[in-house]
C-alpha positions as CSV (number, residue, x, y, z in Angstrom):
1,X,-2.9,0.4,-3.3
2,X,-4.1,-2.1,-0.3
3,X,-5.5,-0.6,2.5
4,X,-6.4,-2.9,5.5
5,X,-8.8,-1.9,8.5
6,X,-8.3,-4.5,11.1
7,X,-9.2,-5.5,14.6
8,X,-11.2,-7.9,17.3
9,X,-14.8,-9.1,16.6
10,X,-17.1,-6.5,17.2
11,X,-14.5,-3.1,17.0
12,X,-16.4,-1.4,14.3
13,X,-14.4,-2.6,11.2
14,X,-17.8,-3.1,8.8
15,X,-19.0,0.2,10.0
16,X,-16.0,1.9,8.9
17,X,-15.8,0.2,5.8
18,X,-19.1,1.2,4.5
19,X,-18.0,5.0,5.9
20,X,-15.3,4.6,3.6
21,X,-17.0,3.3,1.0
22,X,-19.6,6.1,0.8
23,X,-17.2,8.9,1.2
24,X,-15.3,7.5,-1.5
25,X,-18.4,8.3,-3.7
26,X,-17.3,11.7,-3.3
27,X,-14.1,11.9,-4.9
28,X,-14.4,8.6,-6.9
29,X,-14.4,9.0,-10.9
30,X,-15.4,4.9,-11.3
31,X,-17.5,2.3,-10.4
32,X,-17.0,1.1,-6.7
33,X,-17.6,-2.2,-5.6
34,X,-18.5,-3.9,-1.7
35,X,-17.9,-7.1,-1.0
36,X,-19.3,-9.2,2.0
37,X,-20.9,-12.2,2.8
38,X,-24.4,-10.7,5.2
39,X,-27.2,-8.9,3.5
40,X,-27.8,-6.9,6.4
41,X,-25.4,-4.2,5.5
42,X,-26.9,-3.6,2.1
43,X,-28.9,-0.9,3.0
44,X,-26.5,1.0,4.7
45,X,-24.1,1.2,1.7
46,X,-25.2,3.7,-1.3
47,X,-27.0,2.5,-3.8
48,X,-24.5,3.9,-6.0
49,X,-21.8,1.2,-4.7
50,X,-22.4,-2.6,-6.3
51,X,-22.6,-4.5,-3.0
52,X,-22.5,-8.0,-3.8
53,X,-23.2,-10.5,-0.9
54,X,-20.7,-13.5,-1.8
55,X,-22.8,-16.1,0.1
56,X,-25.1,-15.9,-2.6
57,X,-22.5,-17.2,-5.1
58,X,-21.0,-19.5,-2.7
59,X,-17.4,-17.8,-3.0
60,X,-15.3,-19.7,0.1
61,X,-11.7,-20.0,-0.3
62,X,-8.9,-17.7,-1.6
63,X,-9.0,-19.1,-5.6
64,X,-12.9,-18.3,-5.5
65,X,-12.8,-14.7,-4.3
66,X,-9.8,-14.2,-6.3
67,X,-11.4,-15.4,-9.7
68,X,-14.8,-13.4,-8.4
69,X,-13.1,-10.3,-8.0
70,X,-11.3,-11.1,-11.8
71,X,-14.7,-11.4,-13.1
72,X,-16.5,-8.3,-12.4
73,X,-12.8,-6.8,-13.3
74,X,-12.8,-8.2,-16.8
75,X,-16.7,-7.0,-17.0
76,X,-16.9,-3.7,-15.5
77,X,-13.3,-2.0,-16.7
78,X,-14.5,1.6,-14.6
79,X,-14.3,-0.4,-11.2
80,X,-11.7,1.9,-9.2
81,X,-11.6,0.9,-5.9
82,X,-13.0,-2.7,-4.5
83,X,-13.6,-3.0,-0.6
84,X,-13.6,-6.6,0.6
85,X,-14.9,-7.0,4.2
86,X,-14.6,-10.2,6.7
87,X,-12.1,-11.5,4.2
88,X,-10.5,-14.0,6.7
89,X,-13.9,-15.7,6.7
90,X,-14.6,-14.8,3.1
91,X,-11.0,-17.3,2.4
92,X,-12.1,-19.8,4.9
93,X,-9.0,-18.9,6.9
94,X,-7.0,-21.1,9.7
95,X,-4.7,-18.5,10.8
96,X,-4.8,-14.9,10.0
97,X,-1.3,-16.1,8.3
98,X,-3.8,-17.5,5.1
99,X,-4.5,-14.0,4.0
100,X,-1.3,-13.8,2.2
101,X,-2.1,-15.6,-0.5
102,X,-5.0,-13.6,-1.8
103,X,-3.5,-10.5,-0.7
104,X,-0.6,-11.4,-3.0
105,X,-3.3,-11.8,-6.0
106,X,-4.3,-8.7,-5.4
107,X,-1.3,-6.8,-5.6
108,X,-0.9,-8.2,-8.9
109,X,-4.8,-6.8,-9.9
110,X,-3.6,-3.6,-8.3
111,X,-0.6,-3.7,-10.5
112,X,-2.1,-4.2,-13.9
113,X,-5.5,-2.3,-13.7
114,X,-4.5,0.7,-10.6
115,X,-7.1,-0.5,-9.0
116,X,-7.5,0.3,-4.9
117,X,-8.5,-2.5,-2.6
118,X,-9.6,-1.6,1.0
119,X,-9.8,-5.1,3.1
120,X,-11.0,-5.9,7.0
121,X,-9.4,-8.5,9.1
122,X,-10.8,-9.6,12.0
123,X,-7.3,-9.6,14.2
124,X,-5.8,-7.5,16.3
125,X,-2.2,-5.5,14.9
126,X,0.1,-8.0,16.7
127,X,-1.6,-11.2,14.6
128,X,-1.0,-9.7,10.8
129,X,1.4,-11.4,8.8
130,X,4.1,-9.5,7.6
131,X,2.3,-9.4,3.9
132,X,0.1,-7.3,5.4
133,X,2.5,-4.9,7.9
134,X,5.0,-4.1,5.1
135,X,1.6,-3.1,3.3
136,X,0.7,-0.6,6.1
């Protein structure tokens, strides 16, 4: 399953995210895992959730996140759900049309391992690409 919380700059995407995260904690019988690229939303995310800031890695571009997210995969098999935020700017993106090729990847990760993946986008419902709508 792909979940997708999207819209402008600003609209409160991150702070739903890490809601979501943390009430997943709840119900959750694996390892969950927050990606972003700011350390300043460490502390609000449980210390029970592996929040990874990718800037620290240097992960930019669609083929690094994607073999990322395959590496702490293959490592950690309990990881159950995976929350990606700011993934346009996580995949350097030119038009929120670039996400389909990571969210494609995913699917596939999804596919073999049942593994949920929550992402934000940073565009309003009338920019995603129809990956994404036939998704939602």
């Amino acid at each position: 399953m792909i979940e997708f919380v999207y819209g402008s700059k600003g609209s409160g995407k991150t702070k739903k995210m890490i809601d979501m995260a943390n009430t997943e904690l709840e119900t959750c019988e694996g390892d969950i895992i927050f990606l972003n690229d700011r350390d300043k939303y460490r502390v609000k995310v449980d210390t029970k959730i592996r929040f990874t800031n990718l800037e620290e890695f240097g992960i930019v571009g669609s083929d690094q996140l994607f073999g990322f997210i395959s590496g702490v995969i293959a490592e950690n098999y309990d990881v159950k759900i995976v929350f990606i935020d700011n993934t346009l700017r996580l995949i350097d993106y030119q038009s929120p049309a670039d996400i389909c090729k990571i969210v494609e990847k995913i699917q596939q990760i999804n596919e073999k391992h049942d593994i949920k993946f929550v992402l934000s986008l940073s565009c309003e419902k009338e920019e995603l690409p129809e990956c994404v709508t036939k998704l939602i």
